[in-house]
N, C-alpha and C positions, 0 to 999 in steps of 0.2 A: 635712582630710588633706593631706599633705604634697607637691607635685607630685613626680612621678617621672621624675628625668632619662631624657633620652633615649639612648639606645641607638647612635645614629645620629652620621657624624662631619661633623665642620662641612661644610656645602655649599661644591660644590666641591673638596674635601681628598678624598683617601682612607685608609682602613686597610689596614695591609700585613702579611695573616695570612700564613703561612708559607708557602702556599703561591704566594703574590703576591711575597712579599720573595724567593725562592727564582730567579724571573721578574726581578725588580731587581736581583739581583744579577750573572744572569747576562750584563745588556743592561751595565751598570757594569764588570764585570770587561772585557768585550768593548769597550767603548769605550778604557778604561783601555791595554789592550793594545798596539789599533790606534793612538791618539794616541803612543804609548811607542814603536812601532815606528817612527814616523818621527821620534824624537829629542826629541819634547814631553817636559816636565817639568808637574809636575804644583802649584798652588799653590792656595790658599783664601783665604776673608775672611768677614767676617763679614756674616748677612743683615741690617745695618742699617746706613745709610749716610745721609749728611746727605741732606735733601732737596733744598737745593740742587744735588744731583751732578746730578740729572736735570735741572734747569726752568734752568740755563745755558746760552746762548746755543750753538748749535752739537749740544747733546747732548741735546737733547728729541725725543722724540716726543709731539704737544701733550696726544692724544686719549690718549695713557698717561697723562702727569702726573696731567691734568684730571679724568679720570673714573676706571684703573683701578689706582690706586696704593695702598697700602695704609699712608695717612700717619698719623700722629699727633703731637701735642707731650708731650716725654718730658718727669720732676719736675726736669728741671733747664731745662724752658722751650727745649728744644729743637726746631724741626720735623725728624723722623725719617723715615723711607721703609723697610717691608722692599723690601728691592733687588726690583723686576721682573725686570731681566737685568744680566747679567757684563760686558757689557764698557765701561759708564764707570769700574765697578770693577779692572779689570784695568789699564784706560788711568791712572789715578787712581795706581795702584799701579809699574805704570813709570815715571811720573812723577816719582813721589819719590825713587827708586831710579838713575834716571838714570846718576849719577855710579861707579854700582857697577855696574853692569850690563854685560856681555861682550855687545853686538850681534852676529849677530841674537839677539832672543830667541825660543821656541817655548815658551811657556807653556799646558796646558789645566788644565780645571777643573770639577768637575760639582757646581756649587751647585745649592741650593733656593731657588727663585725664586718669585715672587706675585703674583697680578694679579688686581682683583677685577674680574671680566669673566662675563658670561653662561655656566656650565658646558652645554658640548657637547663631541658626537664629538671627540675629539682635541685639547679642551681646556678646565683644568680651571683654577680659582683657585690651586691650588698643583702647583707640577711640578719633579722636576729636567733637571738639560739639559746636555749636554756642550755644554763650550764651547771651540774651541781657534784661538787667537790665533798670530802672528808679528808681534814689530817689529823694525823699524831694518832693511829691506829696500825702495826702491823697484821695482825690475825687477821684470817679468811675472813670473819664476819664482817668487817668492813665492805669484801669483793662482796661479799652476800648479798647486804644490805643496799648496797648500790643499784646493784645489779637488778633489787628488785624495786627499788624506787624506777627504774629508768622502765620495767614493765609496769608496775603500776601506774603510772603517766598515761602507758596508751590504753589501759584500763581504764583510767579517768573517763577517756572521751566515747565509753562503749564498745572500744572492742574487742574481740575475743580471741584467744591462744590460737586459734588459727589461723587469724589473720596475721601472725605476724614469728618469727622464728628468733632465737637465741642464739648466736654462735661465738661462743667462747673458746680460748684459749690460754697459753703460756708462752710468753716470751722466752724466761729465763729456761723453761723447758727447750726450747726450740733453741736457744744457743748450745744447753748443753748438748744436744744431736748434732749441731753444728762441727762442736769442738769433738764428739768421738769420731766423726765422719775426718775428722782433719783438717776441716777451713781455719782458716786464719782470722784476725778479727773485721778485715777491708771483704773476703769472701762471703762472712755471714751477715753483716752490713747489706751487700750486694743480695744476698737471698733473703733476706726478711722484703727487701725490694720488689724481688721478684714475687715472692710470695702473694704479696699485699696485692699484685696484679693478677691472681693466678685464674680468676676467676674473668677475665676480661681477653685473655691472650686463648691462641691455640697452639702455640710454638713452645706450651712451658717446658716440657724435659728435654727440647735442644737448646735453650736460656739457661737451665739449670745445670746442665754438664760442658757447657761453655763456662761458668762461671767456676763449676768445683774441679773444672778436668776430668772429670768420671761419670758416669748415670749415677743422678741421686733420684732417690725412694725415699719420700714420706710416705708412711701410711700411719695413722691413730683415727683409732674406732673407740675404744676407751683407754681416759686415763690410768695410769701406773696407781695402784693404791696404795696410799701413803701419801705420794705426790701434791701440792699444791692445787693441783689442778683437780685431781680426785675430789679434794676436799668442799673445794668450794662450789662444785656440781652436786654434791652431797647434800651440804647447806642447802643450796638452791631447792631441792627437791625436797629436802625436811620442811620447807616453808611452805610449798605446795606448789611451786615451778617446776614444772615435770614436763608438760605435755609439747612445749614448744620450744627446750633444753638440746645444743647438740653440741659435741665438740667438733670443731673444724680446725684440720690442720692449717689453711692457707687464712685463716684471719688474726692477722700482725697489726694490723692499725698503722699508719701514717708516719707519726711521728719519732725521732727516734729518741724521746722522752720516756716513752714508756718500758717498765723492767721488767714483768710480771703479766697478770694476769691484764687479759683483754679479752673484748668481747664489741659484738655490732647487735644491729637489732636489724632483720630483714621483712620489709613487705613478701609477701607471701602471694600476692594476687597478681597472676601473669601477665595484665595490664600496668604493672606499677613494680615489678620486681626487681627492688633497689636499695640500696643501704639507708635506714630511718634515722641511727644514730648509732651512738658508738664511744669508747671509752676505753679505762684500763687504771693500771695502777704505775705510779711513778714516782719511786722512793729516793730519788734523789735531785730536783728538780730545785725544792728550793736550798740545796747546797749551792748553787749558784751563786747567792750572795751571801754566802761567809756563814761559818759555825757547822755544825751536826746537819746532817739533812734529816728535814722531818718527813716521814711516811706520808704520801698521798694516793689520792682513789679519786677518779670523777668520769663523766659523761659529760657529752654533749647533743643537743638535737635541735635543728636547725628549723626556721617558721616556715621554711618554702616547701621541705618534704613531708613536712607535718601539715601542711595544708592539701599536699597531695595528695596521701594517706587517707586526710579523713573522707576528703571527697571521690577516692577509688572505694570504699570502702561505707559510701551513704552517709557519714558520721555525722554529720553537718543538716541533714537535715530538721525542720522545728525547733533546733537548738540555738539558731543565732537570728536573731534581728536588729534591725538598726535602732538604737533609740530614741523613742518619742517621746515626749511630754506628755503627762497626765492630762493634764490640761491643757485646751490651748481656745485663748480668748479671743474673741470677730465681733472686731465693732465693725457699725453698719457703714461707716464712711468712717475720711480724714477728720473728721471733725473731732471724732470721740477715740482718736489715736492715744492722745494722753489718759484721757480716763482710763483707759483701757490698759496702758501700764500702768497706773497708777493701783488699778485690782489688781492686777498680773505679779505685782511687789506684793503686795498682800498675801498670797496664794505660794508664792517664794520663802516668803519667810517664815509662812508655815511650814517648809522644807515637800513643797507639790513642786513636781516638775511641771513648770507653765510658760508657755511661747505666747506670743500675741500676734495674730495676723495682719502683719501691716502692708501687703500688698491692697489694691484699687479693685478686687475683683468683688463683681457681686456676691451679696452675701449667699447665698445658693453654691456659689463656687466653693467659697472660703471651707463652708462644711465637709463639702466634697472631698476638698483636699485633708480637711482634719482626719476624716475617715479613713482616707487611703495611706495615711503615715502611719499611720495605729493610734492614734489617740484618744482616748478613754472618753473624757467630758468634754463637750463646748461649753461655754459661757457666750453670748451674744450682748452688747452693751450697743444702744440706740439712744437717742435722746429721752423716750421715758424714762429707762433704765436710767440714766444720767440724772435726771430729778428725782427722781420717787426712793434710789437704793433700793431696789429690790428684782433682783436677779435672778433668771431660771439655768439652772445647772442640766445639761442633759446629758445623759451616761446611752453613747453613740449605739454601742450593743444591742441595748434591750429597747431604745428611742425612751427611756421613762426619765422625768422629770422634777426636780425640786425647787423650789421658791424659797427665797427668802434673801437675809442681808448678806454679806461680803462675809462676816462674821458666822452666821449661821451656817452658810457654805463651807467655809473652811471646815468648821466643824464636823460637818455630817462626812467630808474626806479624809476625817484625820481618827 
Protein backbone atom coordinates (compact mmCIF):
# COMPACT_ATOMS: atom_id res chain seq x y z
CA UNK A 1 0.00 0.00 0.00
CA UNK A 2 1.07 3.33 -0.90
CA UNK A 3 2.47 5.55 2.23
CA UNK A 4 0.20 8.50 3.01
CA UNK A 5 1.49 11.72 2.99
CA UNK A 6 1.43 13.60 5.88
CA UNK A 7 -0.74 16.13 6.89
CA UNK A 8 1.60 18.16 8.86
CA UNK A 9 3.95 21.13 7.56
CA UNK A 10 7.56 20.98 7.46
CA UNK A 11 9.07 21.34 10.99
CA UNK A 12 9.54 24.42 12.02
CA UNK A 13 7.33 26.39 9.15
CA UNK A 14 3.84 27.07 9.82
CA UNK A 15 0.29 27.05 8.16
CA UNK A 16 -1.57 30.21 7.92
CA UNK A 17 -5.40 29.28 8.02
CA UNK A 18 -7.40 32.22 7.84
CA UNK A 19 -7.61 32.78 10.85
CA UNK A 20 -3.70 33.02 11.50
CA UNK A 21 -3.18 35.06 8.20
CA UNK A 22 -6.02 37.38 9.39
CA UNK A 23 -3.24 37.90 12.80
CA UNK A 24 -0.44 38.37 9.91
CA UNK A 25 -1.80 40.65 8.40
CA UNK A 26 -2.88 42.70 10.78
CA UNK A 27 0.84 42.77 12.73
CA UNK A 28 2.19 43.54 8.66
CA UNK A 29 -0.30 46.24 7.93
CA UNK A 30 0.89 47.78 11.42
CA UNK A 31 4.29 47.62 10.88
CA UNK A 32 3.98 48.75 7.38
CA UNK A 33 2.17 51.91 8.72
CA UNK A 34 4.54 52.70 11.54
CA UNK A 35 7.82 52.35 9.35
CA UNK A 36 5.68 54.68 6.66
CA UNK A 37 5.06 57.22 9.22
CA UNK A 38 8.42 58.06 9.78
CA UNK A 39 9.31 58.38 5.95
CA UNK A 40 10.55 54.62 5.33
CA UNK A 41 9.97 53.36 1.85
CA UNK A 42 9.52 50.08 1.43
CA UNK A 43 11.82 47.51 -0.92
CA UNK A 44 12.32 43.70 -1.48
CA UNK A 45 14.70 40.98 -2.90
CA UNK A 46 14.69 37.82 -3.45
CA UNK A 47 15.12 34.85 -0.64
CA UNK A 48 18.29 33.64 -2.39
CA UNK A 49 21.45 35.00 -2.36
CA UNK A 50 24.98 33.91 -3.14
CA UNK A 51 26.34 32.27 -0.20
CA UNK A 52 29.10 34.12 -0.28
CA UNK A 53 27.10 37.39 1.01
CA UNK A 54 27.21 35.82 4.54
CA UNK A 55 30.85 33.91 5.17
CA UNK A 56 32.72 37.44 3.98
CA UNK A 57 34.88 38.79 6.17
CA UNK A 58 33.02 41.35 8.23
CA UNK A 59 29.41 40.05 7.50
CA UNK A 60 29.24 36.64 9.22
CA UNK A 61 27.89 35.37 12.07
CA UNK A 62 29.99 32.05 12.24
CA UNK A 63 27.61 29.73 14.30
CA UNK A 64 24.74 30.98 11.52
CA UNK A 65 26.93 30.24 8.36
CA UNK A 66 28.19 26.97 10.00
CA UNK A 67 25.27 25.19 11.44
CA UNK A 68 21.91 27.31 10.59
CA UNK A 69 21.93 28.18 6.92
CA UNK A 70 19.82 26.73 4.60
CA UNK A 71 22.65 26.08 1.68
CA UNK A 72 22.66 24.25 -1.27
CA UNK A 73 24.51 23.93 -4.81
CA UNK A 74 21.96 25.11 -7.34
CA UNK A 75 22.12 23.12 -11.47
CA UNK A 76 24.23 25.65 -12.41
CA UNK A 77 26.98 24.66 -9.72
CA UNK A 78 26.28 27.50 -7.68
CA UNK A 79 26.67 27.69 -3.58
CA UNK A 80 23.06 29.34 -2.71
CA UNK A 81 21.87 30.34 0.75
CA UNK A 82 17.89 31.07 1.44
CA UNK A 83 18.83 34.46 3.06
CA UNK A 84 18.66 34.10 7.22
CA UNK A 85 18.38 37.95 7.57
CA UNK A 86 18.05 41.36 5.57
CA UNK A 87 20.38 43.21 6.05
CA UNK A 88 23.62 41.94 4.00
CA UNK A 89 20.95 42.08 1.47
CA UNK A 90 19.80 45.56 1.83
CA UNK A 91 23.59 46.72 2.34
CA UNK A 92 24.49 44.60 -0.90
CA UNK A 93 21.59 46.40 -2.48
CA UNK A 94 22.81 50.20 -1.48
CA UNK A 95 25.81 49.31 -2.64
CA UNK A 96 25.16 48.92 -6.06
CA UNK A 97 22.87 51.68 -6.31
CA UNK A 98 25.22 54.13 -4.65
CA UNK A 99 25.63 56.35 -7.42
CA UNK A 100 21.71 56.80 -7.79
CA UNK A 101 20.66 57.11 -4.56
CA UNK A 102 19.52 60.57 -2.69
CA UNK A 103 21.26 60.19 1.08
CA UNK A 104 19.99 59.57 3.71
CA UNK A 105 18.28 56.55 2.67
CA UNK A 106 15.20 55.02 4.98
CA UNK A 107 14.46 51.87 3.41
CA UNK A 108 12.17 48.83 5.33
CA UNK A 109 11.30 45.55 4.45
CA UNK A 110 9.39 42.42 5.81
CA UNK A 111 11.00 39.39 4.02
CA UNK A 112 10.87 35.74 4.81
CA UNK A 113 13.73 34.60 6.27
CA UNK A 114 15.36 30.78 7.31
CA UNK A 115 17.28 29.43 9.72
CA UNK A 116 17.42 25.79 10.41
CA UNK A 117 17.89 26.11 14.28
CA UNK A 118 15.99 24.00 17.05
CA UNK A 119 12.00 25.24 16.76
CA UNK A 120 10.97 26.83 20.21
CA UNK A 121 8.84 29.61 21.93
CA UNK A 122 9.55 32.40 19.74
CA UNK A 123 11.34 30.69 17.28
CA UNK A 124 10.87 28.95 14.33
CA UNK A 125 12.96 27.69 11.10
CA UNK A 126 10.91 30.03 9.05
CA UNK A 127 9.70 33.57 9.96
CA UNK A 128 9.03 37.03 8.70
CA UNK A 129 10.59 39.99 10.16
CA UNK A 130 10.40 43.69 9.73
CA UNK A 131 13.37 45.16 8.97
CA UNK A 132 14.14 48.87 8.84
CA UNK A 133 17.40 50.36 7.81
CA UNK A 134 18.80 54.06 7.44
CA UNK A 135 22.05 55.07 5.34
CA UNK A 136 24.39 57.69 4.69
CA UNK A 137 23.88 59.26 8.35
CA UNK A 138 26.73 59.28 10.96
CA UNK A 139 25.32 61.49 13.89
CA UNK A 140 23.43 60.01 16.88
CA UNK A 141 20.25 61.25 15.48
CA UNK A 142 20.15 58.42 13.11
CA UNK A 143 20.75 55.85 16.53
CA UNK A 144 17.77 58.23 17.95
CA UNK A 145 15.48 58.09 15.38
CA UNK A 146 15.68 54.40 15.03
CA UNK A 147 15.70 53.60 18.09
CA UNK A 148 12.44 55.18 18.30
CA UNK A 149 10.80 53.90 15.31
CA UNK A 150 11.45 50.31 16.68
CA UNK A 151 9.44 51.69 20.04
CA UNK A 152 6.93 53.16 18.35
CA UNK A 153 5.97 49.91 16.34
CA UNK A 154 5.15 48.24 19.72
CA UNK A 155 3.19 51.61 20.53
CA UNK A 156 1.42 50.99 17.32
CA UNK A 157 -0.15 47.88 18.52
CA UNK A 158 -1.28 49.51 22.20
CA UNK A 159 1.19 49.00 24.46
CA UNK A 160 2.78 50.66 26.99
CA UNK A 161 6.48 51.62 28.43
CA UNK A 162 5.99 48.97 30.64
CA UNK A 163 5.47 46.32 28.96
CA UNK A 164 8.46 46.38 27.36
CA UNK A 165 12.25 47.65 28.25
CA UNK A 166 15.17 49.33 26.13
CA UNK A 167 18.53 48.10 26.43
CA UNK A 168 21.18 49.85 24.80
CA UNK A 169 24.73 49.86 24.39
CA UNK A 170 28.24 50.52 22.51
CA UNK A 171 30.27 48.27 20.81
CA UNK A 172 33.05 50.45 20.00
CA UNK A 173 32.79 51.39 23.79
CA UNK A 174 33.16 47.90 24.93
CA UNK A 175 36.22 47.31 22.53
CA UNK A 176 37.81 50.15 23.87
CA UNK A 177 37.56 48.47 27.64
CA UNK A 178 38.70 45.52 25.77
CA UNK A 179 41.88 46.94 24.47
CA UNK A 180 42.83 49.02 28.05
CA UNK A 181 42.10 45.65 29.82
CA UNK A 182 44.78 44.23 27.28
CA UNK A 183 42.87 41.65 25.00
CA UNK A 184 43.99 41.17 21.87
CA UNK A 185 41.65 41.38 18.81
CA UNK A 186 40.59 37.09 18.76
CA UNK A 187 40.09 37.69 23.01
CA UNK A 188 37.55 40.57 22.59
CA UNK A 189 35.97 38.73 19.42
CA UNK A 190 35.65 35.92 22.20
CA UNK A 191 34.04 38.31 24.96
CA UNK A 192 31.61 40.27 22.88
CA UNK A 193 30.55 36.25 22.58
CA UNK A 194 30.50 35.63 25.78
CA UNK A 195 28.78 38.71 26.64
CA UNK A 196 25.99 38.31 24.13
CA UNK A 197 25.28 35.06 26.40
CA UNK A 198 25.62 36.54 29.74
CA UNK A 199 22.30 36.56 30.43
CA UNK A 200 21.65 32.81 29.63
CA UNK A 201 24.91 31.15 31.51
CA UNK A 202 25.73 31.06 35.24
CA UNK A 203 29.43 30.23 34.86
CA UNK A 204 29.99 33.93 33.26
CA UNK A 205 33.27 35.27 35.28
CA UNK A 206 34.93 31.51 35.07
CA UNK A 207 34.29 32.00 30.89
CA UNK A 208 35.49 35.36 31.16
CA UNK A 209 38.92 34.87 33.00
CA UNK A 210 39.35 31.73 31.09
CA UNK A 211 39.19 33.77 28.08
CA UNK A 212 41.34 37.12 29.37
CA UNK A 213 43.52 35.14 31.84
CA UNK A 214 42.51 37.50 34.81
CA UNK A 215 39.01 38.23 36.55
CA UNK A 216 37.41 40.69 34.37
CA UNK A 217 34.76 43.44 35.70
CA UNK A 218 32.29 45.20 33.69
CA UNK A 219 30.28 47.39 35.48
CA UNK A 220 28.26 50.60 33.58
CA UNK A 221 25.54 52.13 35.29
CA UNK A 222 25.91 55.27 33.16
CA UNK A 223 27.36 56.27 30.26
CA UNK A 224 30.83 58.41 30.12
CA UNK A 225 29.46 62.06 29.21
CA UNK A 226 30.61 63.08 26.05
CA UNK A 227 30.68 59.59 24.91
CA UNK A 228 28.52 58.26 22.10
CA UNK A 229 26.57 56.37 24.12
CA UNK A 230 25.85 59.30 26.51
CA UNK A 231 24.50 61.01 23.75
CA UNK A 232 22.27 59.00 22.22
CA UNK A 233 20.32 58.07 25.60
CA UNK A 234 20.20 61.84 25.73
CA UNK A 235 18.42 62.12 22.47
CA UNK A 236 16.25 59.20 23.47
CA UNK A 237 15.00 61.00 26.52
CA UNK A 238 14.69 64.55 24.74
CA UNK A 239 12.05 62.80 22.56
CA UNK A 240 10.38 61.42 25.55
CA UNK A 241 11.88 57.72 25.87
CA UNK A 242 12.66 57.79 29.36
CA UNK A 243 10.64 55.46 31.30
CA UNK A 244 11.69 52.09 29.83
CA UNK A 245 15.52 53.43 28.71
CA UNK A 246 18.63 51.29 30.35
CA UNK A 247 22.04 50.81 29.52
CA UNK A 248 23.29 47.33 29.68
CA UNK A 249 26.60 46.11 29.70
CA UNK A 250 26.08 42.51 28.49
CA UNK A 251 23.95 43.52 25.23
CA UNK A 252 26.33 43.07 22.10
CA UNK A 253 23.87 41.81 19.59
CA UNK A 254 24.86 38.61 17.41
CA UNK A 255 26.37 39.69 14.67
CA UNK A 256 29.85 40.57 14.17
CA UNK A 257 28.67 43.47 11.73
CA UNK A 258 27.90 45.75 13.97
CA UNK A 259 30.42 48.86 15.20
CA UNK A 260 28.65 51.08 17.50
CA UNK A 261 25.74 51.57 19.04
CA UNK A 262 23.27 48.53 19.89
CA UNK A 263 20.42 47.94 21.53
CA UNK A 264 17.33 44.91 22.07
CA UNK A 265 13.97 45.50 23.07
CA UNK A 266 12.71 43.17 26.09
CA UNK A 267 9.20 41.71 26.95
CA UNK A 268 8.94 42.62 30.40
CA UNK A 269 6.02 40.15 31.49
CA UNK A 270 7.64 37.10 33.50
CA UNK A 271 5.55 34.85 31.36
CA UNK A 272 7.18 36.00 28.05
CA UNK A 273 10.50 37.41 29.33
CA UNK A 274 12.52 37.46 25.91
CA UNK A 275 14.27 39.34 23.45
CA UNK A 276 11.40 41.27 20.90
CA UNK A 277 13.87 42.70 18.61
CA UNK A 278 16.99 44.24 18.18
CA UNK A 279 19.38 46.11 16.16
CA UNK A 280 22.56 48.56 15.94
CA UNK A 281 24.65 50.50 13.80
CA UNK A 282 27.02 49.07 11.12
CA UNK A 283 29.30 51.47 9.32
CA UNK A 284 31.04 49.33 7.33
CA UNK A 285 28.99 46.55 5.93
CA UNK A 286 28.39 47.76 2.74
CA UNK A 287 32.36 48.34 2.16
CA UNK A 288 32.01 44.85 1.37
CA UNK A 289 31.50 45.49 -2.21
CA UNK A 290 34.02 48.07 -3.31
CA UNK A 291 34.22 51.97 -2.69
CA UNK A 292 33.84 54.19 0.74
CA UNK A 293 31.54 52.27 3.18
CA UNK A 294 28.34 54.09 3.76
CA UNK A 295 27.12 54.58 7.36
CA UNK A 296 24.14 52.22 8.40
CA UNK A 297 21.60 51.92 11.33
CA UNK A 298 18.66 49.23 11.34
CA UNK A 299 16.48 46.78 13.41
CA UNK A 300 14.85 43.88 13.21
CA UNK A 301 11.68 42.19 14.73
CA UNK A 302 10.58 38.89 13.88
CA UNK A 303 6.40 37.92 13.27
CA UNK A 304 6.73 34.86 15.81
CA UNK A 305 7.75 37.10 18.84
CA UNK A 306 5.62 39.66 17.96
CA UNK A 307 2.76 37.53 17.93
CA UNK A 308 3.88 36.35 21.27
CA UNK A 309 3.92 39.66 22.75
CA UNK A 310 0.87 40.87 21.62
CA UNK A 311 -1.05 37.83 22.89
CA UNK A 312 1.11 37.76 26.47
CA UNK A 313 0.06 41.08 26.66
CA UNK A 314 -4.04 40.95 25.42
CA UNK A 315 -3.01 43.04 22.41
CA UNK A 316 -4.90 41.10 19.89
CA UNK A 317 -7.91 41.37 21.38
CA UNK A 318 -11.29 43.14 19.12
CA UNK A 319 -8.52 44.08 17.00
CA UNK A 320 -8.24 41.17 14.29
CA UNK A 321 -10.93 39.39 12.38
CA UNK A 322 -11.05 37.32 9.57
CA UNK A 323 -12.40 38.99 6.58
CA UNK A 324 -16.00 38.74 5.36
CA UNK A 325 -17.81 40.09 2.62
CA UNK A 326 -20.26 42.68 2.86
CA UNK A 327 -22.45 40.87 1.17
CA UNK A 328 -23.07 37.70 0.60
CA UNK A 329 -25.80 36.44 -1.85
CA UNK A 330 -28.25 32.82 -1.12
CA UNK A 331 -30.04 31.79 -3.82
CA UNK A 332 -32.84 29.45 -2.85
CA UNK A 333 -31.51 26.24 -4.91
CA UNK A 334 -28.92 25.35 -7.92
CA UNK A 335 -31.17 26.56 -10.10
CA UNK A 336 -30.63 30.34 -9.43
CA UNK A 337 -26.59 29.76 -9.03
CA UNK A 338 -26.05 31.83 -12.07
CA UNK A 339 -28.25 34.58 -11.41
CA UNK A 340 -26.92 34.82 -8.42
CA UNK A 341 -23.45 35.54 -9.71
CA UNK A 342 -24.64 37.26 -12.21
CA UNK A 343 -25.88 40.13 -9.12
CA UNK A 344 -22.82 39.13 -7.07
CA UNK A 345 -20.70 40.83 -10.40
CA UNK A 346 -22.90 43.65 -10.09
CA UNK A 347 -22.27 44.36 -6.34
CA UNK A 348 -18.28 43.73 -7.20
CA UNK A 349 -17.98 46.17 -9.50
CA UNK A 350 -19.34 48.52 -7.38
CA UNK A 351 -16.27 47.62 -5.36
CA UNK A 352 -18.91 45.68 -2.29
CA UNK A 353 -17.24 42.93 -0.98
CA UNK A 354 -19.72 40.01 -2.16
CA UNK A 355 -19.60 36.00 -2.01
CA UNK A 356 -22.34 33.81 -3.27
CA UNK A 357 -23.51 30.83 -1.29
CA UNK A 358 -23.20 28.05 -3.53
CA UNK A 359 -23.37 25.20 -1.19
CA UNK A 360 -27.05 22.73 -1.16
CA UNK A 361 -27.89 23.75 2.26
CA UNK A 362 -31.27 25.08 3.04
CA UNK A 363 -31.74 28.39 2.88
CA UNK A 364 -32.40 28.80 6.72
CA UNK A 365 -28.79 27.50 6.96
CA UNK A 366 -27.27 29.50 4.20
CA UNK A 367 -28.26 32.66 6.58
CA UNK A 368 -26.90 31.08 9.43
CA UNK A 369 -23.74 30.70 8.30
CA UNK A 370 -23.84 34.46 6.70
CA UNK A 371 -24.28 35.54 10.33
CA UNK A 372 -21.58 33.66 11.74
CA UNK A 373 -18.76 34.87 9.33
CA UNK A 374 -19.67 38.43 10.01
CA UNK A 375 -21.38 39.50 7.17
CA UNK A 376 -23.27 42.57 7.05
CA UNK A 377 -26.30 42.18 4.20
CA UNK A 378 -27.99 38.98 2.62
CA UNK A 379 -29.53 39.23 -0.48
CA UNK A 380 -31.86 35.99 -1.15
CA UNK A 381 -32.50 35.46 -5.03
CA UNK A 382 -35.55 32.76 -5.70
CA UNK A 383 -37.39 32.31 -8.83
CA UNK A 384 -39.76 35.44 -8.10
CA UNK A 385 -36.76 37.43 -7.57
CA UNK A 386 -35.35 35.94 -10.79
CA UNK A 387 -38.61 37.46 -12.93
CA UNK A 388 -39.83 40.38 -11.26
CA UNK A 389 -35.76 42.23 -10.50
CA UNK A 390 -36.72 43.23 -7.39
CA UNK A 391 -34.72 42.21 -4.36
CA UNK A 392 -34.70 42.60 -0.61
CA UNK A 393 -31.31 43.47 0.88
CA UNK A 394 -31.20 42.66 4.70
CA UNK A 395 -28.66 44.40 6.91
CA UNK A 396 -28.13 40.96 9.39
CA UNK A 397 -27.54 43.33 12.74
CA UNK A 398 -30.63 45.25 13.04
CA UNK A 399 -32.79 42.26 10.64
CA UNK A 400 -34.21 45.74 8.68
CA UNK A 401 -34.75 45.62 5.19
CA UNK A 402 -34.65 47.28 1.68
CA UNK A 403 -36.55 46.51 -1.66
CA UNK A 404 -35.79 47.34 -4.72
CA UNK A 405 -33.59 46.76 -8.06
CA UNK A 406 -29.93 45.47 -8.38
CA UNK A 407 -29.21 49.05 -9.11
CA UNK A 408 -31.14 50.71 -6.38
CA UNK A 409 -29.27 48.37 -3.92
CA UNK A 410 -26.13 49.16 -4.96
CA UNK A 411 -26.75 52.44 -4.42
CA UNK A 412 -28.32 52.65 -0.95
CA UNK A 413 -24.50 50.68 -0.18
CA UNK A 414 -22.51 52.90 -1.68
Amino acid sequence: MEKKLSTESYKGTRDFYPEDMAIQRYIFETWAKTAELFGFERYDASILEPSELYKSKGAENEEMVREQTYTFIDRGDREVTLRPEMTPTVARMVAGKRRDLNFPVRWYSIPNLFRYERPQRGRLREHWQLNCDMFGVDDISADVEMIALAYNVLKAFGAKDSDFEIRINDRSWLNGIFGDFGLNQDQSKQMLTLLDRKEKITNFDEEAEKICGKPFILDLEEPENGSRLYDVCKGLQEIGIIKNLKVSASTVRGFNYYTSTVFEIFDTSPTNNRSLMGGGRYDNLTGLFGGDPISGMGFGLGDVTMRDFLETHNLLDGKVSITAPTLMVLPIDASQNIEAEKIAMAFRNAHIRTAVDLSDKKIGKKISHADEVGTSYILVVGADETVSQIFTLKTLATKSETKGTISELIASLT
